[in-house]
N, C-alpha and C positions, 0 to 999 in steps of 0.2 A: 533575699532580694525581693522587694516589693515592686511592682509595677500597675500603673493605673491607679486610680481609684476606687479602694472596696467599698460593694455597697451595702446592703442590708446583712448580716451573717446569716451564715445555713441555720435554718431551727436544730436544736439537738435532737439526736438522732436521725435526721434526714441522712438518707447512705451519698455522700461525697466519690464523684466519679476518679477512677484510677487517673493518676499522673501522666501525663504527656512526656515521654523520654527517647524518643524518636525522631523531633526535629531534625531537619537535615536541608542541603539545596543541591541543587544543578543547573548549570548553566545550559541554556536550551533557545535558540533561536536572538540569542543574544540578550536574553533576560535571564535575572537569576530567579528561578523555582523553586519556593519554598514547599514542604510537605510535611505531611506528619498523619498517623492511623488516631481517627476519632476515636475514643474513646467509647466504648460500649458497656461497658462494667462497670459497676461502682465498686469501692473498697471490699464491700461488702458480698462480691458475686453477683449480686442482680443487677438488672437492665438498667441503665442511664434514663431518666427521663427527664431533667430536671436544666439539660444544658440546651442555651439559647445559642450562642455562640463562640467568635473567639477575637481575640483582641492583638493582632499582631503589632507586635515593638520591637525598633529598631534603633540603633543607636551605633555612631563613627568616632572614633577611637579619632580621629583627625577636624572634629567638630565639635563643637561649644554645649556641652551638655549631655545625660546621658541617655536611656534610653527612653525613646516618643514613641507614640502611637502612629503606625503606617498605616491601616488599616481596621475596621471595627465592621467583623463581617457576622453576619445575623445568618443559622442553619435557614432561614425562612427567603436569604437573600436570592436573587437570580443572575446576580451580575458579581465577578470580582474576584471569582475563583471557582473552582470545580471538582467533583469527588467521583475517585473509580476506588475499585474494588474494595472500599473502605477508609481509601485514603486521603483527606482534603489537601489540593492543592493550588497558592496564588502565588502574584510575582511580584518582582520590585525591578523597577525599570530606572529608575532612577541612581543609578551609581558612578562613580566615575574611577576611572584606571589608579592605582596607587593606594588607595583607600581602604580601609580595614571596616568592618562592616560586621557587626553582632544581633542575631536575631532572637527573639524569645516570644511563643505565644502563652494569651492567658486566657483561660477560657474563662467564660462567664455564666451563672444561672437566670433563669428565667423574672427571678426576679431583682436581677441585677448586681450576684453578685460574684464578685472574681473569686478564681480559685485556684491552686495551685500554678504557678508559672513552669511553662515545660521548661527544657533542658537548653542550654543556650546554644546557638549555631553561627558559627564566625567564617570568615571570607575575607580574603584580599581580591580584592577586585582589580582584571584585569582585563585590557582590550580584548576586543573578539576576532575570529580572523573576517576578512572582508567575504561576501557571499560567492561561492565558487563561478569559473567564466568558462567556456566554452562548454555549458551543460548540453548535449541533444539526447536526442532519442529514436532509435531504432524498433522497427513496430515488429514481433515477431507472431507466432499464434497461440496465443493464450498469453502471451507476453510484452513485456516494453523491456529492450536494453539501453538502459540510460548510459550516457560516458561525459565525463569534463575534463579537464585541464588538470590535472595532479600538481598540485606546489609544494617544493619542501616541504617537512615541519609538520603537516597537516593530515589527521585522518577524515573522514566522513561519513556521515549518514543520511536518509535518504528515507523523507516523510512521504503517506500518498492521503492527498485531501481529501478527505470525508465530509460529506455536507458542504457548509462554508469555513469550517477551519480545521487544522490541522493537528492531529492527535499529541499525545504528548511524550510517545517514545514512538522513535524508528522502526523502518521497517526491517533494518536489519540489528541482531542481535548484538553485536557489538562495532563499535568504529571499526570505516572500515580501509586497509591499506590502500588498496586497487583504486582505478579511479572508472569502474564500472560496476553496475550492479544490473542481476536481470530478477525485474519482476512479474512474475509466475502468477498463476493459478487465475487468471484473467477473464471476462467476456469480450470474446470477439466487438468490433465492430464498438465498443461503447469506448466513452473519452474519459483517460483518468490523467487525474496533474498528481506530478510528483514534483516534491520539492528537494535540492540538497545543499547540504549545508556543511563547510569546513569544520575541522573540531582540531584546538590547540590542546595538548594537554601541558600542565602546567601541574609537577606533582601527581597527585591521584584524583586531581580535578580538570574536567571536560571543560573546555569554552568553546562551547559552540556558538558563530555566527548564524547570520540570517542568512536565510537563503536565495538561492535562483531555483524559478520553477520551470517545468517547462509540460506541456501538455501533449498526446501521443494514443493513440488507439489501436489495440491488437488487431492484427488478420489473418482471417482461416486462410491457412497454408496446407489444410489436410487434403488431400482431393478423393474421390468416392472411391469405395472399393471396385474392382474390374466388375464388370458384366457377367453372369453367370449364363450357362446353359446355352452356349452361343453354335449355333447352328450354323451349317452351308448346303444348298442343295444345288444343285446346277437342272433346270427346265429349261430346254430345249436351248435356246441363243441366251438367256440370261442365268443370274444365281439368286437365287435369294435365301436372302439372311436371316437370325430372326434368333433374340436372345431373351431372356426372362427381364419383367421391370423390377426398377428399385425403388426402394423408398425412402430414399433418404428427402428431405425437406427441401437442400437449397439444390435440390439436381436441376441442370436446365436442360441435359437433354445425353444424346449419346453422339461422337462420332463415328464413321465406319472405315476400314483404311484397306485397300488393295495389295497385296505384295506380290509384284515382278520380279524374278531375279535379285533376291532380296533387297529390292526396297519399294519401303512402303512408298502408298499415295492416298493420303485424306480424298475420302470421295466428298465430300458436301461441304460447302462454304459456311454452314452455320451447323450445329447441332439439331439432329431429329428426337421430337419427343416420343416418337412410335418405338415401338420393340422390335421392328422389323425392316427390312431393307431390301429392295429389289436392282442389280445391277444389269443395267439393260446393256453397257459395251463392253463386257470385261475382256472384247481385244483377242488379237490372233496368237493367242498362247495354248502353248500345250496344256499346263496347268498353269494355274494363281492360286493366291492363299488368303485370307481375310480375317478379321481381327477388328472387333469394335472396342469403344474404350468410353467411361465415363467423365462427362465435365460437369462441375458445378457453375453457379451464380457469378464466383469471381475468377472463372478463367480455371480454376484447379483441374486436371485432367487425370484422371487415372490408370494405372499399367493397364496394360494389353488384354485383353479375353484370351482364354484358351485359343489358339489360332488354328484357322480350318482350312485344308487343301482341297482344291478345287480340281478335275481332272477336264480341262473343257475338249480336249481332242484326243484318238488314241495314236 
């Protein structure tokens, strides 16, 4: 099968780059994504140098002619498709449900000419499902637990936007049943959008729709570890307190708590940055018992210090 127009022939002996036999698609965000591994060898074992680009043709089994030129995309281009770990990847938006649809690239040399046509990749094209509804999200720490609406029929996955657009596989490794997913390994406090999106399969092929996004920020839920080295002394009518500092960054300070008859009482309306603490009415008790506790920045507060008995009368 010939496609395009050949231009100049390769000189004899110029080494001719290995064949493209990897063509393939997926359906992804309601476009179909063609792919294929560049070529890097020539026939001959050595390095390719000699290819400009590639000339994608298509053609419909339901349409007037065979196959055309979709695209004529140049390794130099910056728009119109994208290359990871070796593999060029563009789309074709343009389909309609029903429709049978044959892909072939050709690559071309530098100085214009085509060269072998890869492998051909065929598709029936079918609707997508509509972009999933009741998406929210739950902030946890270090994490977001996104949930939606589960509908028949349908598995899903669940992009997270990078930059201004959206990677080209999920975050999870395969579709997924649930209609929740929780995404991990996070920083607090910063804004990530996730996207997700229905997937019908149809056969051994994915149609994934477009998505609903929604946007969501982890928060530290950790609170500091207890107080060390926490002290009680009783001098004369008062007690004083007095424990080692910490270092943790977002600490805002310490509370100190009383214990009557076992129950506690927060002595101070706000957190003390000091390490130490003097109780001037600990009250007509035989003994009390005391126990400071660590709070951060957002409210977190940490278990108890070693807690101290106080003997204030014999």
């Amino acid at each position: 099968m010939s496609c395009g127009k050949k231009g100049n022939p390769i000189p004899k002996g110029l080494p001719i780059p290995q064949e493209i036999k990897d063509l393939r698609g997926n359906v992804s965000n309601g476009l179909l994504f063609l792919s294929f591994a560049i070529p890097t060898k020539n026939q001959d074992g050595t390095d390719v140098t000699i290819l400009e680009g590639f000339k994608v043709m298509k053609s419909c089994r339901a349409c007037i002619g065979g196959l055309e030129m979709l695209k004529n995309i140049r390794l130099t281009d910056t728009r119109g498709f994208t290359v990871r770990d070796g593999k060029f990847y563009t789309y074709d938006n343009d389909l309609r449900a029903g429709f049978d649809y044959t892909y072939q690239v050709v690559p071309y040399t530098k100085t214009g000419t085509d060269l072998q046509p890869s492998n051909a990749y065929s598709i029936r094209w079918e609707a997508v499902p509509p972009p999933p509804s009741g998406v929210s999200v739950k902030e946890g720490d270090g994490s977001l637990i996104l949930s939606w609406a589960k509908e028949n029929g349908y598995l899903y996955n669940v992009y997270r936007l990078e930059g201004d657009a959206y990677p080209l596989f999920p975050l999870n490794p395969g579709p997924l049943q649930a209609a929740t997913f929780t995404a991990g390994g996070l920083e607090n406090a910063k804004t990530y959008v996730h996207e997700v999106r229905a997937v019908r399969m149809s056969g051994t092929i994915a149609f994934e729709g477009e998505g609903t996004a929604v946007k969501g920020a982890p928060v530290d839920k950790t609170p500091p570890a207890p107080p060390r080295e926490f002290m009680a002394e009783k001098r004369n009518e008062t007690v004083r307190l007095s424990w080692a500092a910490k270092g943790e960054a977002d600490l805002r300070g310490y509370f100190v708590y009383r214990v009557v008859s076992g129950k506690p009482e927060r002595l101070q309306k706000d957190p003390t940055r000091e390490t130490s603490f003097v109780d001037q009415s600990p009250g007509p008790h035989r003994y009390v018992a005391y126990y400071v506790t660590a709070v951060d920045v957002l409210g977190n507060e940490s278990a108890p210090s070693r807690e101290q008995i106080i003997m204030l009368r014999d």
